[in-house]
PAMARTI-458179 format. One line per 4 residues: number of its first residue (from 1); for each residue x, y, z of C-alpha. Coordinates in steps of 0.5 Angstrom, whole numbers, plus 2048, in hexadecimal, padded with zeros to 3 digits. Example, Ala and Ser with C-alpha at 12.3 -4.5 7.8 and 13.67 -1.06 7.14 Angstrom:
! residues 2
1 = 819/7F7/810 | 81B/7FE/80E
END
This chain:
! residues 289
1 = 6B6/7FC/894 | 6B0/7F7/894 | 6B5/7F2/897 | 6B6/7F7/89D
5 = 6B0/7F9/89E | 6AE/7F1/89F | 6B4/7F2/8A3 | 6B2/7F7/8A8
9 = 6AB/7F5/8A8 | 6AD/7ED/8AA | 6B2/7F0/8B0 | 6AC/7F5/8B2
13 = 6A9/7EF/8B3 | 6AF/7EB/8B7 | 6B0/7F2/8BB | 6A7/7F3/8BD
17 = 6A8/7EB/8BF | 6AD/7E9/8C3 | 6AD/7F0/8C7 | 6A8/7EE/8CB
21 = 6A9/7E7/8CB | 6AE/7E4/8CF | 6B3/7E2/8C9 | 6B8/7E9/8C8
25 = 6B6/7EE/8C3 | 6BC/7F0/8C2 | 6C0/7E9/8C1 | 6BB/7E7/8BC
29 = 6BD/7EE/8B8 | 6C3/7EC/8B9 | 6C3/7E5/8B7 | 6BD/7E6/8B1
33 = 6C2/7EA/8AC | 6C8/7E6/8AF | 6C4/7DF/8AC | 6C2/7E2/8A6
37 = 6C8/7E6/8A4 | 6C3/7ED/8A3 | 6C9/7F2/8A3 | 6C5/7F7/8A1
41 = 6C8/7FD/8A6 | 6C1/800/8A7 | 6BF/7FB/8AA | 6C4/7FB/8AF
45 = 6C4/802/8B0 | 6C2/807/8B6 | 6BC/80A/8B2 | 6B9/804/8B1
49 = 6BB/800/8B8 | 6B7/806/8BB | 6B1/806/8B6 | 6B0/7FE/8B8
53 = 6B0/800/8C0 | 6AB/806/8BF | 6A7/801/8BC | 6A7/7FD/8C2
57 = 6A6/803/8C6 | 6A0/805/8C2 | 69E/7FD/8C3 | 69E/7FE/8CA
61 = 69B/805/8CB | 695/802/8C7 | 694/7FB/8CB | 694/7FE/8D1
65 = 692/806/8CE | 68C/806/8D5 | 692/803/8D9 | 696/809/8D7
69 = 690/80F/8D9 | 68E/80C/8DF | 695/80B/8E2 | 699/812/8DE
73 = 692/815/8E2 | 693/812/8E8 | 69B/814/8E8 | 69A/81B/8E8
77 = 694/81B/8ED | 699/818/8F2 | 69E/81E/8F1 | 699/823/8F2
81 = 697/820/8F9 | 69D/81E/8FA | 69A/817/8FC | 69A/810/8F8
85 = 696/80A/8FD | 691/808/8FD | 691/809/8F6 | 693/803/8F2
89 = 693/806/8EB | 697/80B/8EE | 69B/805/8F2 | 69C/802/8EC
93 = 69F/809/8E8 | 6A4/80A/8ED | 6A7/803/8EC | 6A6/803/8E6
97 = 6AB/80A/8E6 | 6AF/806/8EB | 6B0/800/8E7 | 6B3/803/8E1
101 = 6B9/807/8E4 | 6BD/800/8E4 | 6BC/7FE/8DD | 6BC/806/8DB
105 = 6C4/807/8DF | 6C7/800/8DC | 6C4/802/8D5 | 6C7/809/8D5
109 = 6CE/807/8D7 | 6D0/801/8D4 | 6CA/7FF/8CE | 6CF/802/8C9
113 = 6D4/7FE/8CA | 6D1/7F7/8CB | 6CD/7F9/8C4 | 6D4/7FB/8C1
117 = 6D6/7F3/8C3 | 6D0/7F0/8C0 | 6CD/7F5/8BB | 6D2/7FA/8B8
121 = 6CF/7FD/8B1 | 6D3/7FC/8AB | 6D7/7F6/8AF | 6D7/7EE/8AE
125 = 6D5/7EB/8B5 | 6DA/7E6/8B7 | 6D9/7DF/8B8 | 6DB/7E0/8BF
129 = 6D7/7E5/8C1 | 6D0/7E1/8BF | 6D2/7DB/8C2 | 6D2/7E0/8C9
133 = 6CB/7E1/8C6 | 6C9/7DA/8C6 | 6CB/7D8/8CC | 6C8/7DF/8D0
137 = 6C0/7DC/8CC | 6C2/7D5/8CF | 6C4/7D7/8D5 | 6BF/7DD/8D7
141 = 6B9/7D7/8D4 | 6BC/7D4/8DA | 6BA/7D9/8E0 | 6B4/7DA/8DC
145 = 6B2/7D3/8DE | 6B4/7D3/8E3 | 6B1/7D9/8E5 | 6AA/7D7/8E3
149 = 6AB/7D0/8E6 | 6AD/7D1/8ED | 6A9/7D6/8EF | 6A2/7D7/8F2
153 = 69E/7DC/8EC | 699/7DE/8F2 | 69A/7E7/8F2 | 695/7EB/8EE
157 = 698/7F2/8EC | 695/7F6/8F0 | 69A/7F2/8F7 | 6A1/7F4/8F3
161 = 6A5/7F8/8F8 | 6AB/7FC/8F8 | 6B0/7F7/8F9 | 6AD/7F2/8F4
165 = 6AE/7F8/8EE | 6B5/7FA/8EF | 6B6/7F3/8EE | 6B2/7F2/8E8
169 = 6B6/7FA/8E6 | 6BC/7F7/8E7 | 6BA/7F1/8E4 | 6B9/7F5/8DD
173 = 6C0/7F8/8DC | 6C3/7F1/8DB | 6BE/7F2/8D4 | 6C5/7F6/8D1
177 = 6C7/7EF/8D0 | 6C5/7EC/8CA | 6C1/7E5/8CA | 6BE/7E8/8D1
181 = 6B8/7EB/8D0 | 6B6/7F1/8D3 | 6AE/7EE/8D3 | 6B2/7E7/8D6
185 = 6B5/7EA/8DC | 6B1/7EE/8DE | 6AC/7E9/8DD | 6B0/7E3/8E1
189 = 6B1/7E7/8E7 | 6AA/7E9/8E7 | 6A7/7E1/8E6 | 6AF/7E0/8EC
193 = 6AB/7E4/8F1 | 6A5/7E1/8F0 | 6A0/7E5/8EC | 69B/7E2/8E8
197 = 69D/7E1/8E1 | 698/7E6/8DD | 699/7EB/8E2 | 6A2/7EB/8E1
201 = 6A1/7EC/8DA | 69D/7F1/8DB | 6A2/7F5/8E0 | 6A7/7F3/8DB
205 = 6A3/7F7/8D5 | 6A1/7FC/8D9 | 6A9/7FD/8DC | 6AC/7FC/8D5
209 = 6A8/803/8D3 | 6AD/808/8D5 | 6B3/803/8D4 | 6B1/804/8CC
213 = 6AE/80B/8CC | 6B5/80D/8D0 | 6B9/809/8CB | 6B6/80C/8C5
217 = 6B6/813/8C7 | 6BD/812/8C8 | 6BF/80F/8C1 | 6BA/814/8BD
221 = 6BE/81A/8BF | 6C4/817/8BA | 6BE/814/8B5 | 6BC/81C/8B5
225 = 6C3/81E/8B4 | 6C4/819/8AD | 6BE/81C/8AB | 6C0/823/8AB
229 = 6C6/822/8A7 | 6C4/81E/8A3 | 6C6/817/8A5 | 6BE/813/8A3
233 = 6BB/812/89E | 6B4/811/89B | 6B6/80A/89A | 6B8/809/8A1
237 = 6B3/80C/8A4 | 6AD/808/8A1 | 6B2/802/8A4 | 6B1/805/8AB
241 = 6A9/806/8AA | 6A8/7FF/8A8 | 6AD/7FC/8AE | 6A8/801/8B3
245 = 6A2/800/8B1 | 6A4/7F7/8B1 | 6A6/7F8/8B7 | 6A1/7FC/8BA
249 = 69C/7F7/8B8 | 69F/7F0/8BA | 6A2/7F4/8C0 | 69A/7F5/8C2
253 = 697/7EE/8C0 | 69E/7EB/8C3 | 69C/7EE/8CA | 694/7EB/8C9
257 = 697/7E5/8C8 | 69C/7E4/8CE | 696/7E7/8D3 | 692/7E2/8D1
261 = 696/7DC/8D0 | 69A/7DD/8D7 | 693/7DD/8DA | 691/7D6/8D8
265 = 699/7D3/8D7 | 6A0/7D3/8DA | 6A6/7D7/8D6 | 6A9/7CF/8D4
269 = 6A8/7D1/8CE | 6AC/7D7/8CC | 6B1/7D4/8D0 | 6B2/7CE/8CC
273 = 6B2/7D3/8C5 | 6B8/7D7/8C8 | 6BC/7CF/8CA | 6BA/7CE/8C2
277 = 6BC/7D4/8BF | 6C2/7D4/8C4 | 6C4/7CE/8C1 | 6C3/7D2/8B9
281 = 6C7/7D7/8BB | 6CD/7D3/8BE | 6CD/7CE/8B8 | 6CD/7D4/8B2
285 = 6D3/7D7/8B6 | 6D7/7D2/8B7 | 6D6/7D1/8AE | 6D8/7D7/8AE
289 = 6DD/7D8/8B2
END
């Protein structure tokens, strides 16, 4: 038990980090495991993939806790008046609502079965499939490259408009995708649009809220329903806190570090990280197959 609590606490990390950092969370709760060999079926299990993307939620509503007031505020004023400009919270809360119904459409139609092919609890992940993987990072670090070196980063926050959001939105719903990265494309599309570095990262929080909240209620109906009849235990249950309170903590110095970094730096460097590990995953793979 020890070990896995090691286990939980090391993958809460993993999963607090790369949410917000354009690597894939959701690759890298695939890949840890896969290089280690923890078999440990907690670890893979629902439960505890909701604990760790509660916790990334819980990071995000207190980094940007004054944000969410002012905007949840701003949000429900503009319904009662029936009108949105000239405010720019009020702008910024409706594109906000407007930019999470692609990603929230994608996930609810075809995330279960994409998972299934990359993550299923209990079975061994082919070698086939990590090599899809592999190729889906490195690929992916290309556009984010791309994105980050061909365009002007000259727009504030405050001048996104409609179409620019359903284009970022839309951009999130590739994030079903493991090696994507929810965070990295919505943060490519923002810096391809031109938007100033820290303030595409921001927008890609802000927007990776309702996502995450929409995911986890979701999933915890069928945590609940095990935990009526039986199915957790105690143990389990201390893996899924420690893997929550992990993440929650390196998701909230994660996006610290991201906003401050992109405000002085290019995105070069994760994108080197994702060719690197790419080029990890691929050799392992092929060993094994």
């Amino acid at each position: 038990m020890p070990i896995a609590i090691l286990q939980s606490i090391i993958l809460g990390l993993v999963q607090g980090a790369t949410e917000f950092i354009p690597v894939s969370s959701s690759a890298h709760l695939i890949i840890v495991p896969w290089l280690f060999g923890w078999t440990d079926p907690a670890l893979t299990s629902l439960p505890f993939d909701v604990a760790l993307h509660l916790g990334t939620l819980a990071a995000v509503l207190v980094f940007f806790a004054k944000d969410w007031v002012r905007l949840i505020r701003a949000f429900f004023q503009s319904l009662l008046e029936r009108r949105v400009n000239p405010d720019p919270d009020r702008r910024l809360a409706w594109l906000l609502v407007i930019g999470t119904i692609p990603g929230a459409i994608a996930g609810f139609l075809f995330e279960g079965a994409i998972d299934d092919l990359f993550h299923k609890p209990g079975a061994p992940i082919a070698a086939g499939a990590m090599l899809v993987m592999a190729a889906i990072i490195a690929g992916f670090g290309l556009i984010l490259l791309l994105a980050d070196r061909l365009a002007r980063h000259t727009q504030g926050l405050e001048k996104l408009n409609l179409v620019q959001t359903i284009l970022i939105g839309l951009s999130q719903a590739l994030a079903i995708f493991p090696g994507v990265s929810r965070s990295g494309a919505t943060i490519a599309s923002g810096l391809a649009l031109g938007i100033k570095r820290e303030d595409a990262a921001r927008f890609s929080f802000l927007l990776s809220a309702p996502i995450i909240a929409g995911a986890g209620v979701k999933s915890l109906w069928n945590v609940i329903s095990d935990a009526g009849t039986g199915a957790l235990n105690s143990s389990e249950l201390v893996l899924f806190a420690t893997g929550f309170l992990a993440a929650a903590v390196s998701g909230f110095f994660c996006m610290r570090f991201l906003v401050n970094f992109l405000r002085k730096h290019p995105i070069d460097v994760f994108v080197y990280y994702r060719w690197g590990l790419a080029i990890l995953v691929a050799a392992v793979a092929l060993v094994k197959r």
